[in-house]
C-alpha positions as CSV (number, residue, x, y, z in Angstrom):
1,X,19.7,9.3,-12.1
2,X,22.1,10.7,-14.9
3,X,20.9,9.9,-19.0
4,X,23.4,9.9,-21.4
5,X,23.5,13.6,-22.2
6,X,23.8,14.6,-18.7
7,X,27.0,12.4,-18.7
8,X,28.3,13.5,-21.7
9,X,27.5,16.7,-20.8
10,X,29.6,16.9,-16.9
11,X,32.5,14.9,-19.0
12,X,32.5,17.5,-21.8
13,X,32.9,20.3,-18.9
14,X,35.8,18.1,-17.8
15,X,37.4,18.3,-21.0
16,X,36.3,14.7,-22.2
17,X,34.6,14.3,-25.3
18,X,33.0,10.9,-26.1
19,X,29.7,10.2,-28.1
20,X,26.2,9.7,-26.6
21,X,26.3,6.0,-28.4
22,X,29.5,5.3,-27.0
23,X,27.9,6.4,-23.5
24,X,24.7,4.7,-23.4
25,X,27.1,1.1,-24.6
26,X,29.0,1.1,-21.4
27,X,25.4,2.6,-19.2
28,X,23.5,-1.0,-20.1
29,X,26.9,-3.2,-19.2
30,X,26.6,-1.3,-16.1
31,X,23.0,-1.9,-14.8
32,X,23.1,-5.5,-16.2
33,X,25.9,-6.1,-13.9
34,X,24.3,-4.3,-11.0
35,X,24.5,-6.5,-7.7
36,X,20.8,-7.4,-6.4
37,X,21.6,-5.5,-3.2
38,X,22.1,-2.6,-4.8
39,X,19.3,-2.7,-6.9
40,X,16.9,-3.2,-3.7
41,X,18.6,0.0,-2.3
42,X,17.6,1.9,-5.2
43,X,14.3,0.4,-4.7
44,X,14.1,1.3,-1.2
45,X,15.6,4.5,-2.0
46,X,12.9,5.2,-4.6
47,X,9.8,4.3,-2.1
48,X,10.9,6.5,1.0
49,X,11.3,9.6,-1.9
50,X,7.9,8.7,-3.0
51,X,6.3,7.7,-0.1
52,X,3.4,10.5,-0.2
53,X,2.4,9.6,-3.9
54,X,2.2,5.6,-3.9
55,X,-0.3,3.6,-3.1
56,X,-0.3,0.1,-3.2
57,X,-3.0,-2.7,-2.9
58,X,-3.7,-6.6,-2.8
59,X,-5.6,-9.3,-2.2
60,X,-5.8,-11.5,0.9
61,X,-8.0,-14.7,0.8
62,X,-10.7,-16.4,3.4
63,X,-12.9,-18.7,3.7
64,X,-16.3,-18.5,5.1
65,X,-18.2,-21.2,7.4
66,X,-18.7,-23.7,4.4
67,X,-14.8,-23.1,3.5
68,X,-16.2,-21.1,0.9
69,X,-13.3,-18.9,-0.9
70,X,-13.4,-15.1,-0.4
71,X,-11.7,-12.3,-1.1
72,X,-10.7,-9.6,0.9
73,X,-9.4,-6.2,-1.6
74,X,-7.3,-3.6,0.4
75,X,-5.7,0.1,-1.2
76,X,-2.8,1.5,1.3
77,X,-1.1,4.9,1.4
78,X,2.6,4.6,1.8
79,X,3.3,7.8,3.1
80,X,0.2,7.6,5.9
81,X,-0.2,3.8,6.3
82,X,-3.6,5.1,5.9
83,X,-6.1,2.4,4.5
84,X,-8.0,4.1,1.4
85,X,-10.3,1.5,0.2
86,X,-11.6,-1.9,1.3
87,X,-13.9,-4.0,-0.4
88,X,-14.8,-7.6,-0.5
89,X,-16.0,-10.1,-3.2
90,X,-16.0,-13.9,-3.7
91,X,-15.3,-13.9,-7.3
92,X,-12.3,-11.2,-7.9
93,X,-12.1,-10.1,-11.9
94,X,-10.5,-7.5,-13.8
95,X,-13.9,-5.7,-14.2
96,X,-14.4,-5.8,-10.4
97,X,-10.7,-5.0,-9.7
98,X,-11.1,-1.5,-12.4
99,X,-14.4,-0.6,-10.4
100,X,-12.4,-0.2,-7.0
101,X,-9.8,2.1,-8.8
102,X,-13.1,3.8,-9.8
103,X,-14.0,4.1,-6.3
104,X,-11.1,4.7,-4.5
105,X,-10.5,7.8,-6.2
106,X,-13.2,9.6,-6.7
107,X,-13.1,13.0,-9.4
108,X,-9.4,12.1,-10.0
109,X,-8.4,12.1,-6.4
110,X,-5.6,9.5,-6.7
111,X,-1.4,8.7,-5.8
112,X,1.1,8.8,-8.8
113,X,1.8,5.7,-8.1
114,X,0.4,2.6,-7.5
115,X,2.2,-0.7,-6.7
116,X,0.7,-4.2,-7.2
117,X,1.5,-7.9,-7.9
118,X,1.4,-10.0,-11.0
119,X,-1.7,-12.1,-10.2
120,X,-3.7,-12.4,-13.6
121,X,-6.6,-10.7,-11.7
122,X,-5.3,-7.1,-12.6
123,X,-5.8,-7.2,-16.4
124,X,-6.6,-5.1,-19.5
125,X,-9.7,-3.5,-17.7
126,X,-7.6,-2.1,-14.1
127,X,-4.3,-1.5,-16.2
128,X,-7.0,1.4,-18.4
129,X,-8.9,2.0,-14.9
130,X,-5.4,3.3,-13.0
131,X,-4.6,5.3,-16.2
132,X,-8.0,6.8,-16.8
133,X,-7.2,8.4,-13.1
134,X,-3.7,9.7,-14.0
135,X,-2.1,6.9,-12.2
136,X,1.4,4.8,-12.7
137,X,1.4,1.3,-12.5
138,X,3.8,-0.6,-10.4
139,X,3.9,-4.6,-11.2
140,X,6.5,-6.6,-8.5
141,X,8.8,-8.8,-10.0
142,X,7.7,-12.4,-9.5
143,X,8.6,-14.3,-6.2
144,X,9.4,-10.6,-4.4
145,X,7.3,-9.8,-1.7
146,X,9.3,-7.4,-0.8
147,X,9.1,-5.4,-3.0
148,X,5.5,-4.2,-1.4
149,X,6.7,-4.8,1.7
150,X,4.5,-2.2,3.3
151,X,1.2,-4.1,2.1
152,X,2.1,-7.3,2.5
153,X,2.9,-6.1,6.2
154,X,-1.1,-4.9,6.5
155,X,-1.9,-8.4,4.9
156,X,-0.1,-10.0,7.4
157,X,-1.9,-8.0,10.4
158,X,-5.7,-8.4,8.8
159,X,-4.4,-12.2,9.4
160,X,-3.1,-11.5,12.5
161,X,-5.4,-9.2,14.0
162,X,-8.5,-10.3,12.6
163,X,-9.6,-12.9,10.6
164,X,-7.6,-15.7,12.6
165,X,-10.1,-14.8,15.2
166,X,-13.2,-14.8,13.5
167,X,-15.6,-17.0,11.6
168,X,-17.3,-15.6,8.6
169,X,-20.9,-16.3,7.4
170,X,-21.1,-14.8,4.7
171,X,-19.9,-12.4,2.4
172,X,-21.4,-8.9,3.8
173,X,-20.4,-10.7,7.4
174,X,-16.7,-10.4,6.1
175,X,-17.6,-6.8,4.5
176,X,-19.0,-5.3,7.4
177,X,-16.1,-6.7,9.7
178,X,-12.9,-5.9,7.5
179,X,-14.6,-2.0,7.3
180,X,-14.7,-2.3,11.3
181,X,-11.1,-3.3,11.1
182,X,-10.2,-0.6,8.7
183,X,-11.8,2.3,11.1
184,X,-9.8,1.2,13.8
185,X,-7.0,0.8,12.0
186,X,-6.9,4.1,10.6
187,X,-8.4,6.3,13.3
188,X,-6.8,4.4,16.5
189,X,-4.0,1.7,16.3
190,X,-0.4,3.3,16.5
191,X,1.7,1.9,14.1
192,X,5.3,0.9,14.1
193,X,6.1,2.0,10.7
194,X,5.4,5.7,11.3
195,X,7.0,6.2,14.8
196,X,3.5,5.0,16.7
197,X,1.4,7.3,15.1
198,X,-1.9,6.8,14.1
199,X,-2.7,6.8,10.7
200,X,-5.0,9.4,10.8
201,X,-4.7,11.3,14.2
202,X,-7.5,13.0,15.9
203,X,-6.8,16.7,17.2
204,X,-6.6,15.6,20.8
205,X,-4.0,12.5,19.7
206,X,-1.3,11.7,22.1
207,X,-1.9,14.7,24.5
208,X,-2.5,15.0,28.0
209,X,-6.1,15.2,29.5
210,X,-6.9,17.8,32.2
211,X,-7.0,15.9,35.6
212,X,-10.5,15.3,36.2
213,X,-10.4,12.9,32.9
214,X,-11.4,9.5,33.4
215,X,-9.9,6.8,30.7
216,X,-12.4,4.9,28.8
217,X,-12.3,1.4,26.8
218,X,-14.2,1.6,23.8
219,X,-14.5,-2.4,22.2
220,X,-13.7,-3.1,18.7
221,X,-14.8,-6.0,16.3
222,X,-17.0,-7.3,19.7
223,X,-14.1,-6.6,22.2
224,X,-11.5,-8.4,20.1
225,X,-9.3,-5.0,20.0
226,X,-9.7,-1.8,22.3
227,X,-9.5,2.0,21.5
228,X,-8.7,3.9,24.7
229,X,-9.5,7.4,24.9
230,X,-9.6,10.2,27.5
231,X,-13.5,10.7,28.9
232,X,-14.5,14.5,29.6
């Protein structure tokens, strides 16, 4: 994390005097020679610090009864795994993509970060949306998926969990289910990724009923998941 003064400056207390220029030479052979594991540990490194301030978001595609294309827009918290925004459309643009910023955060409400893919959706119109709301912008390297790991992790379960098990009419069919999804998502599946919590707990989360408490089976997306909860 050291520039070039801070470097010249620790060797200076050391009794080593050597220029800025002379430091900042040797700095760039240094980082291009810097193995790709390392790099993805400074990666890694630089998303668990940050975890709180980044979101990220993609697309994940569908197709409706007619095999129809549509497009499914998701906005994830890191730090949470709390999903922040959800919308659907069947023609994804850069105008549509800068109106979910819009949304999604709401009087200036927003991460510092946000991480997202190259796709040629996210154009002149998002890049100005993200920095109208005080917002960095993350692009992946090309070919990495790993590099939003986390999202492409909730991708892969709104495949998993939901749209391999249902068939979509239209596209306010696929709104009003992916919002289902979302809800339970964020208000009662445990996840994996932050110790089985939920993403956003309720007060009476993971503690023990009184003994006259009956459980109860509440049915998601038309039975297709289950949130279990204490009855009074």
């Amino acid at each position: 994390l050291w520039g070039a003064p801070r470097i010249r400056d620790e060797l200076r207390k050391l009794g080593i005097h050597v220029s800025k220029r002379t430091i900042q030479r040797y700095m760039r052979q240094a980082r291009r020679v810097l193995p790709p594991q390392q790099k993805s540990q400074i990666w890694a490194t630089f998303l668990a610090n940050h975890a709180s301030e980044i979101w990220a978001c993609d697309f994940v595609q569908a197709y409706d009864l007619f095999f129809r294309a549509i497009f499914l827009f998701f906005i994830i918290e890191h730090g949470s795994r709390r999903v922040v925004h959800v919308n659907v459309t069947r023609s994804p643009s850069d105008a549509w993509l800068a109106q979910q910023i819009r949304e999604a955060t709401p009087f200036g409400d927003g991460p510092r970060f946000l991480i997202c893919d190259n796709d040629g959706k996210y154009g002149s119109l998002f890049d100005h949306a993200v920095d109208g709301a005080g917002i960095t912008l993350i692009h992946t390297p090309p070919y990495a998926p790993q590099a939003n790991a986390i999202c492409e992790r909730f991708m892969g379960s709104v495949r998993r969990e939901l749209l391999d098990h249902m068939l979509i009419l239209s596209e306010s069919h696929a709104r009003r289910l992916a919002k289902e999804y979302v809800l339970y998502f964020n208000y009662a599946r445990p996840h994996q990724g932050i110790d089985g919590q939920i993403p956003i707990p309720s007060p009476s989360s993971f503690l023990l009923p009184p003994g006259d408490c009956s459980l109860r089976r509440i049915p998601v997306l038309n039975g297709l998941h289950h949130d279990y909860q204490w009855a009074a």
